[in-house]
Every structure is written in structure tokens, then in C-alpha cells.
C-alpha atoms as one frame of an Amber mdcrd trajectory, in Angstrom:
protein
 127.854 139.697  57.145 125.281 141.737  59.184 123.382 138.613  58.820 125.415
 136.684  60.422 126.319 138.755  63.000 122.433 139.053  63.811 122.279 135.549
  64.364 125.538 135.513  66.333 124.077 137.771  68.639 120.942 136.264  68.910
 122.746 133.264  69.955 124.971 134.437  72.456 121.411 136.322  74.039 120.098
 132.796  74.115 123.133 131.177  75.682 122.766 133.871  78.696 119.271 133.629
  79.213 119.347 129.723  79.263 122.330 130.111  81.756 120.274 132.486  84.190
 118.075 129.183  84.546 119.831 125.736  85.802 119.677 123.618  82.498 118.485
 120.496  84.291 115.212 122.214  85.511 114.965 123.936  82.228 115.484 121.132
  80.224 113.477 118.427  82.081 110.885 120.372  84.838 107.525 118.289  85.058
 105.947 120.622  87.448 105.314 124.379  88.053 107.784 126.026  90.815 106.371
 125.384  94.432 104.406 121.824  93.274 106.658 120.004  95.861 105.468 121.972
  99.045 105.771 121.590 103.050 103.856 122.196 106.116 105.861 124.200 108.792
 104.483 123.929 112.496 104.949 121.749 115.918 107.740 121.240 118.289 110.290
 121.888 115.166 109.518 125.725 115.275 110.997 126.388 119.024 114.235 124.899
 118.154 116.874 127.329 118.372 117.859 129.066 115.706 121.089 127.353 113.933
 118.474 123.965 114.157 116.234 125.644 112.390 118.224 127.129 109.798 119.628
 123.319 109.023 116.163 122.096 108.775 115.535 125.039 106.095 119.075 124.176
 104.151 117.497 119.824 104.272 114.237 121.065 102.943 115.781 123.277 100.273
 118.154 120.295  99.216 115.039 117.848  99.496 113.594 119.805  96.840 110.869
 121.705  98.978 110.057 125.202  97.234 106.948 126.067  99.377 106.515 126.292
 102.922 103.340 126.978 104.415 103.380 127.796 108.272 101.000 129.875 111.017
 101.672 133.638 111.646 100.409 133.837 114.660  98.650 137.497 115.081  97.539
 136.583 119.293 101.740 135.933 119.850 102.372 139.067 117.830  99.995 141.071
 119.027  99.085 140.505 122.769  98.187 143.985 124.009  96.041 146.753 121.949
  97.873 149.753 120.864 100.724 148.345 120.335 102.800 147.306 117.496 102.853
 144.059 116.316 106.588 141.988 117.107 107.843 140.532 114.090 110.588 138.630
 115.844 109.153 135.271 114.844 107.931 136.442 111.816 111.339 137.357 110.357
 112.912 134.437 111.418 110.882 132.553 109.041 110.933 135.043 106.362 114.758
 135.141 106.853 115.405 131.346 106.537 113.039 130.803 103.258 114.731 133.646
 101.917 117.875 132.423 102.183 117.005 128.744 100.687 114.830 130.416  98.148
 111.648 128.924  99.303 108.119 130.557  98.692 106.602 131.306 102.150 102.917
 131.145 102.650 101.763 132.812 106.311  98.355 131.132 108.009  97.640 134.483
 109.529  95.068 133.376 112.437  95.030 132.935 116.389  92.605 136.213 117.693
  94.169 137.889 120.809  92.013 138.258 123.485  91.472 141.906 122.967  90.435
 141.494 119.947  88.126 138.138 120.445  84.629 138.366 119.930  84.449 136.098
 123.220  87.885 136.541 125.408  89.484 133.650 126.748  87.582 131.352 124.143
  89.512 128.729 122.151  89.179 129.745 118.260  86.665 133.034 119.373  86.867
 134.967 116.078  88.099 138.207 115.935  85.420 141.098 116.921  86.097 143.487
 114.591  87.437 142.297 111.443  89.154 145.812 111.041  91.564 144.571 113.529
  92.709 141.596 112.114  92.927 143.656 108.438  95.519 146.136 110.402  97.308
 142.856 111.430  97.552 142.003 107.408  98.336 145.414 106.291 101.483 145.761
 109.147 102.822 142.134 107.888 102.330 143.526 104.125 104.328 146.432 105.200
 106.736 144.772 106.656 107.450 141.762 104.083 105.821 142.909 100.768 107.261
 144.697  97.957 107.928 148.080  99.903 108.430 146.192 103.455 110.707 147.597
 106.427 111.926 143.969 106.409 114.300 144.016 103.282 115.484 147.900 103.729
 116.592 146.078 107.469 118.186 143.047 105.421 119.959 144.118 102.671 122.022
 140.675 102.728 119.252 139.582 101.528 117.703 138.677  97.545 114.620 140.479
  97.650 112.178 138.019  97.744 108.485 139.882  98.838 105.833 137.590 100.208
 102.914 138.021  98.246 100.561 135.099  99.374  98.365 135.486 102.242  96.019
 132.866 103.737  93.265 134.344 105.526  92.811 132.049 108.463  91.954 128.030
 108.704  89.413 125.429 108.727  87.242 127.929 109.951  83.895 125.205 110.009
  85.819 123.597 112.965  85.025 125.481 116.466  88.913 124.702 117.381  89.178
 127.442 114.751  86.416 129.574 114.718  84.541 129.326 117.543  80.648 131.139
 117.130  77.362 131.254 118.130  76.682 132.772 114.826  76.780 131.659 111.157
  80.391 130.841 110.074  80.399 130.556 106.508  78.869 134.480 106.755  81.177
 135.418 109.882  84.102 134.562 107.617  83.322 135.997 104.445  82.794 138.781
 105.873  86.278 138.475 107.476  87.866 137.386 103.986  86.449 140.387 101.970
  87.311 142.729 104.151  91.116 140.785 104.331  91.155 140.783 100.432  90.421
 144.588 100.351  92.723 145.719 103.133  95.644 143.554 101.341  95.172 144.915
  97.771  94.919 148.274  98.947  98.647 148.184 100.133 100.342 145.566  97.165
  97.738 145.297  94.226  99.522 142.195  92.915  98.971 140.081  96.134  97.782
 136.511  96.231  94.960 135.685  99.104  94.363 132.292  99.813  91.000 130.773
 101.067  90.968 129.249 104.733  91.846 125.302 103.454  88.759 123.458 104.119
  88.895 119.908 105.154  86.972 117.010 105.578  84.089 117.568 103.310  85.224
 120.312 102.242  83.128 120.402  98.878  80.209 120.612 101.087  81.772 123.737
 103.552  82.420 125.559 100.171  78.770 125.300  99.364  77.661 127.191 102.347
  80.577 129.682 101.785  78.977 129.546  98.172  75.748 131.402  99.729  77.963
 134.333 100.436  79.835 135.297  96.951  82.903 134.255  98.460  84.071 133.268
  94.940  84.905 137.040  94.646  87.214 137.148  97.656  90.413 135.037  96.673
  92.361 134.287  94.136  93.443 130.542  95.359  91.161 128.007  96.984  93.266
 126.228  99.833  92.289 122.158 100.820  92.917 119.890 103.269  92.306 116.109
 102.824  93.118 113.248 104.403  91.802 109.523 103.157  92.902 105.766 102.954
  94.381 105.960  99.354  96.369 108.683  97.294  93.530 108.009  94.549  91.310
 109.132  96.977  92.573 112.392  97.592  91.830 113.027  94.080  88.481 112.318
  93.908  88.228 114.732  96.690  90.269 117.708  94.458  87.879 116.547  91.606
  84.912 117.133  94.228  86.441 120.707  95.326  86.533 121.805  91.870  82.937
 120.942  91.178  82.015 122.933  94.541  84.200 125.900  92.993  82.515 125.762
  89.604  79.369 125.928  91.647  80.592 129.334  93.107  81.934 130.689  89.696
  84.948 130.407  91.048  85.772 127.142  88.703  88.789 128.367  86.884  90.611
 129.775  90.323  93.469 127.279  90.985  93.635 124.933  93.943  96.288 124.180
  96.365  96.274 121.324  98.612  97.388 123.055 101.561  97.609 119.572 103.749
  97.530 115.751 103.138  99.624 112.749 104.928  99.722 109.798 105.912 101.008
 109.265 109.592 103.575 106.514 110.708 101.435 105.942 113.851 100.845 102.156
 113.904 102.162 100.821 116.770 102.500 103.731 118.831  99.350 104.843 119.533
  96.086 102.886 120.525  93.971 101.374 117.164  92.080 104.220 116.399  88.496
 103.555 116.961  87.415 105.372 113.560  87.732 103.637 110.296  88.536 105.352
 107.875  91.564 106.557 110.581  92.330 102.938 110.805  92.888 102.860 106.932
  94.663 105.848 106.770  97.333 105.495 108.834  99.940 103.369 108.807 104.094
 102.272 109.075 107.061 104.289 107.606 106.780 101.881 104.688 103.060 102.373
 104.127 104.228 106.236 104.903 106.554 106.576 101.841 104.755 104.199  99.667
 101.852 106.630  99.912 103.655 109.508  99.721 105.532 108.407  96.577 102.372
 107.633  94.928 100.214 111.095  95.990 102.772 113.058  94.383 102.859 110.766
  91.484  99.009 111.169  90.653  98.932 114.278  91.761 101.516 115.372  88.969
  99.837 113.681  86.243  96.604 114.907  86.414  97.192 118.059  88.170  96.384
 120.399  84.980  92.759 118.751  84.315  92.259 119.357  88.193  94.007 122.682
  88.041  96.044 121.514  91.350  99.071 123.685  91.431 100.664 122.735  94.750
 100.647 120.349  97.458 102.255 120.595 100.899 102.566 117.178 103.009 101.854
 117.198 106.711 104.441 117.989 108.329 108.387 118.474 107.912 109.444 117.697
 111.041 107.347 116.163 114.543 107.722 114.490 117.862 106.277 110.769 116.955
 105.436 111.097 120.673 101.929 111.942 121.255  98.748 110.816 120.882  97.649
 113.111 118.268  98.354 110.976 114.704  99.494 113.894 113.183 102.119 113.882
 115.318 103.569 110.427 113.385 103.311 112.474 109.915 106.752 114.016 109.869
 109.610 113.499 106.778 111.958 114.300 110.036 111.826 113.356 113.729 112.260
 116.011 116.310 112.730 114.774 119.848 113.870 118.727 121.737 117.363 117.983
 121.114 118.045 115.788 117.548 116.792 115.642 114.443 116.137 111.842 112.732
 115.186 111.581 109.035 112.295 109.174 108.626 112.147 106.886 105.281 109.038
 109.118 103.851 111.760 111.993 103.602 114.071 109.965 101.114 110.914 109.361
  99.197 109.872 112.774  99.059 113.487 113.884  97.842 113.334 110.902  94.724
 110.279 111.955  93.634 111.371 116.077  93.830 113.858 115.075  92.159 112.128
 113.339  89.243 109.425 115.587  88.507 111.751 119.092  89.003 114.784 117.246
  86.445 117.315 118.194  89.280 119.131 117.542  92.939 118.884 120.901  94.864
 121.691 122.786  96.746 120.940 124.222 100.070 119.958 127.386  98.589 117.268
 125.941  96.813 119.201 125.778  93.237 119.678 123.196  91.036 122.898 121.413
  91.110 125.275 122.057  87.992
């Protein structure tokens, strides 16, 4: 009898745990929690709020589960001495929160008080003590102990405990210097990983994503140890062929061996493939030629990256990837512009075909259709 009433408990244990996990995704998941990722940024992020919020609930029920998007410290922090605004800031910490999507902040953009040359585009920050009392306000206001959920208490508590320490940072648009970059930003990024650990321990900091040959940027940044100063190695690619794109992880993960850094994991912070022919003049580069292409080619591609990407993402040890962009203008000249799941004009919102794409395969790979709150459907 008290065996059996053992194994009736163990059971009904069993039974609650499963149900405290949707039984599609537990049943039938393919890929680790935050695989099927997004890019944040452009006109989308001045809509008004209730916009917003809808674009959040369409991304949650596409079956995004990461968001990656810019905290901007210049627009939070214009004037020294004073305290940094977080009105933009908890917007977007609000709106994953509430669709149960893991936010990762770009923290970059030096103020001109703090620029090592004022008034110069991508001027890196002077002292880097001022951009680590930048990270260590956001910490304290959306980590474990932040001001931010004692405000909200509406709201799961759901710390952010990813950080990337700034971007592309071998591009002058970025990191504009007269000096040596890959030591300018180490510096930066060990003095970022310190300041961020000293206030939540358990924190995640992300490398600056690297991009175009990026195997070869992580070399220099090799020079300087920088192996010791993250925990994630962020990439940005962008070639003619989804295959491609994995020859270029498989390249990354060489340069990170190089480093000692070979078993860190690797997120591809930002690919795509833009819907740009026809509206913009033939791009006079090649390999830009090849790689962009019609809302067909668009979702073909896009079908197919996340495809590869999930089959051979353990040997690579590839644990996200966020497409270029959610939502855009298709107006400009820039081809980014044309690689949106969602077209934003200033005043409506038009799914493009890549989107449906980008929900099928979600769907596939996590075993489930998602709710607006970012839950499997029962």
C-alpha cells in the first residue's frame, strides 16, 4: 500500500510539473528558448505607444522570444550630473515583459560630454568609467534588485540579465578613433564586464557583434585577452546564400578557439536578406547584388537560414539568431531599410510575406503556435 501510494504521488508531482510547461513545446521543442530572435530599431520605435505594444503582442504570436534593440546612453543621458531617463528604456522593458520576450539592450551612442571628441559621429566615450555608471544605473534599474519591478508590480518579474557592450566597433560610424580600436574597446569591455558583475554576479555580457569579416576583427581583439571579457560572442553577417552564413559562424568559431574563447557560445546578433529589388538603384557592389532580392527571394531565404541554422547549430554552438529587422519603412535608400517581416509607413503597419515564413518555421522548430503573451497555445 505505501508502495503504491509512493508511486501515486510521484505521479501526480509529474502531472504538475509537466503542466507548468505547455505540452506541445515540451513534447516536440527543436530549439533552445530565444533561437527564433528579432532585431528592434528604425522608424517602428517612435510609433506611439498602443502601435507598439501590437507589434510586441504579433512578434510574441509569431513566435519571437528574443528581441535585441539599442539603449541609447547619449538620449538618456544628455547632460553630466544628471540622472539617466529611463522613459524609453521602460517602455521596452515593459512590452517584452508583458509578451514574455528576452530583451537584449545595445547599450552605445556616447553623449557629447562624455565623447572623447564632442560633436563626432561614433567618438568613443572618454572615460570608460562613465559609460560603466551608465551600465550599473540600467542594472539597477532592470536587474534582479531594479527600481523598475518594485515600480511595476503588475508585472512577472522578469530581470534583464544580458548586456551588449556596444557595436561593430571596427566601423568609424561606431567607434570613431585616432587610436587603436581593438585596444580602445577592450579596454572599454573589461572595465563594462567588471562594473556589471559587481552589481548582479549572474549577468550575461555580450561582445560588440562584429560584421563583415568578422573572424578577422576578432583576431586583433584576440591581441588583447578579450576572450576573458564576455561570456557570449555577438555576429553580424550578411552574404548571397543562407549556407554562406554558416561558413562564416564556422569561421567565427575558429577565430574564438584562437582566443581560448572556443567553447563560449555564439549568437548571430544580425542577418537578412532585404526585399530591395526594384526600389532602389542596382547596387554597384556584388556581392550586394546577390544578396538582395524580392519578398519571394526574402522568405525563401529566410525559411532556409533558420532551417540550417537549426540543424547544425550545436556543432557550431549557435544559440540564437535575430533577423534584420521586425518592422521598416521600404522607403529609403539604405537596403536595410527593405529587410523588415512588417512594413511601417508613420501611420500603418503591412505584414510582408517573409513574416508568414518566419511564423511556419517558429512554429516547426518550437512544436507550438504562440499566444500574445508569448505562450504556447493549449
Amino acid at each position: 500500500m505505501a508502495g503504491m501510494q509512493r508511486l501515486l504521488t510521484l505521479t501526480v508531482a509529474a502531472v504538475i510539473l509537466l503542466g507548468s510547461v505547455p505540452a506541445a513545446e515540451a513534447a516536440r521543442r527543436e530549439v533552445p528558448r530565444a533561437f527564433y530572435a528579432m532585431m528592434w530599431d528604425r522608424a517602428a520605435t517612435q510609433a506611439p505607444d498602443a502601435e507598439q505594444d501590437a507589434q510586441w503582442a504579433l512578434m510574441a504570436r509569431s513566435g519571437v522570444e528574443a528581441v535585441r534593440t539599442v539603449f541609447l546612453w547619449e538620449k538618456a543621458q544628455p547632460n553630466p550630473g544628471e540622472p539617466p531617463d529611463f522613459t524609453d528604456t521602460d517602455r521596452l522593458v515593459r512590452m517584452a515583459t508583458q509578451h514574455n520576450i528576452k530583451l537584449l539592450p545595445v547599450v552605445r551612442q556616447t553623449p557629447i560630454w562624455a565623447a572623447r571628441q564632442p560633436y563626432v559621429l561614433g567618438a568613443p566615450p572618454a572615460r570608460p568609467s562613465d559609460y560603466t555608471a551608465y551600465l550599473q544605473a540600467l542594472v539597477g534599474r532592470y536587474g534582479p534588485a531594479g527600481s523598475f519591478w518594485g515600480e511595476h508590480p503588475e508585472l512577472p518579474l522578469h530581470p534583464l540579465r544580458e548586456w551588449q557592450i556596444w557595436n561593430e566597433p571596427h566601423l568609424t560610424v561606431w567607434w570613431n578613433t585616432e587610436g587603436s580600436w581593438p585596444r580602445e574597446y577592450v579596454h572599454l569591455l573589461k572595465a563594462s564586464k567588471a562594473a556589471i558583475e559587481d552589481v548582479d554576479p549572474g549577468a550575461t555580457v555580450v561582445l560588440a557583434s562584429l560584421a563583415d569579416f568578422a573572424w578577422k576583427h576578432l583576431a586583433r581583439l584576440n591581441r588583447f585577452n578579450v576572450g576573458r571579457y564576455f561570456d557570449v560572442a555577438g555576429l553580424n553577417f550578411f552574404t548571397a546564400r543562407p549556407a554562406n552564413v554558416l561558413r562564416g559562424v564556422r569561421k567565427f568559431r575558429r577565430a574564438l578557439r584562437a582566443g581560448g574563447a572556443g567553447r563560449k557560445p555564439i549568437w548571430l546578433t544580425e542577418t537578412t536578406w532585404p526585399a530591395a529589388r526594384g526600389h532602389v538603384t542596382r547596387p554597384e557592389a556584388a556581392w550586394q547584388r546577390a544578396w538582395y532580392t524580392s519578398d519571394t527571394g526574402m522568405a525563401r531565404r529566410l525559411r532556409a537560414i533558420y532551417s540550417v541554422a537549426a540543424r547544425e547549430r550545436r556543432a557550431l554552438g549557435l544559440k540564437r539568431l535575430y533577423w534584420y529587422t521586425w518592422a521598416s519603412s521600404y522607403s529609403e535608400t539604405d537596403l536595410f531599410d527593405y529587410g523588415g517581416l512588417v512594413r511601417y509607413s508613420g501611420t500603418s503597419y503591412e505584414p510582408r510575406p517573409a513574416l508568414a515564413a518566419y511564423a511556419a518555421s517558429a512554429r516547426r522548430h518550437q512544436g507550438c503556435a504562440k499566444t500574445s503573451a508569448g505562450v504556447c497555445r493549449r
